[in-house]
C-alpha positions in Angstrom: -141.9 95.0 99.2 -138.5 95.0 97.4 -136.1 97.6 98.7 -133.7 97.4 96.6 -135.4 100.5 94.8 -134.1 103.6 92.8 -136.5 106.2 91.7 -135.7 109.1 89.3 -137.1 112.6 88.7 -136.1 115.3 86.9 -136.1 118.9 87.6 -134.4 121.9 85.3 -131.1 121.2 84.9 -130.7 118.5 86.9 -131.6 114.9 87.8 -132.7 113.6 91.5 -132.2 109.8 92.1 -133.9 108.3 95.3 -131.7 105.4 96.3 -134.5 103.4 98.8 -131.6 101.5 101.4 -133.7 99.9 103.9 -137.7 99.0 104.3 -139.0 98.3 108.0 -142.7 97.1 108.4 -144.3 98.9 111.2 -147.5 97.1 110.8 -149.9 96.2 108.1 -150.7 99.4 106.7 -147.2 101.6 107.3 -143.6 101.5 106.2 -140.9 103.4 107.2 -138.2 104.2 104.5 -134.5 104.8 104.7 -132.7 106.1 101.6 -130.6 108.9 100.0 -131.5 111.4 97.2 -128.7 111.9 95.1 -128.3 115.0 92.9 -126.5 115.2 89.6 -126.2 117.5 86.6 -125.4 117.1 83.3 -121.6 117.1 84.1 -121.9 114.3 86.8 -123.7 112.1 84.6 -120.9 112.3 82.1 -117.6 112.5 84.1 -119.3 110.6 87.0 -119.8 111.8 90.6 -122.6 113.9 92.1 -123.9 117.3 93.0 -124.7 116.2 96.2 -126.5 113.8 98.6 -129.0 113.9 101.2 -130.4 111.2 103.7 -134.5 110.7 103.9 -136.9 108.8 106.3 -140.3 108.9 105.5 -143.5 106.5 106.2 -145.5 104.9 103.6 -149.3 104.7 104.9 -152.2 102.7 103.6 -155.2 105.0 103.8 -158.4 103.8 101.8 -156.9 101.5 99.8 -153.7 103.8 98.3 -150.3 104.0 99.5 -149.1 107.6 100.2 -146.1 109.3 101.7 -145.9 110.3 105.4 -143.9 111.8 107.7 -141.3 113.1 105.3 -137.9 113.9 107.7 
């Protein structure tokens, strides 16, 4: 699993970057995930900066086959 990840999404008016810092295998069918979602309008992404940051754990399961999010905290 590579965790040197970065994930974008975009709501109105501004963009939200999950920064994934660490991966830990709890067994063979759940992950826990360390990272950081970073906020930043318009005006951060051209003078640099952000709107703001906020740390996330959350588990990754295997359930039937498909990977899906857990234990958001």
């Amino acid at each position: 699993m590579n965790t040197n990840g970065l994930v974008r999404f975009i709501a109105v008016g501004i963009v939200l970057l999950l920064v994934i810092v660490s991966v830990q295998k709890e067994d063979d069918t759940s992950y826990t995930v360390n990272g950081k979602i970073i906020g930043m309008t318009s005006v951060e992404m051209t003078q640099g900066g952000n709107a703001g940051e906020t740390s996330i754990t959350f588990t990754l399961k295997k359930v039937k086959g498909t990977w899906l999010i857990d234990e958001v905290k």
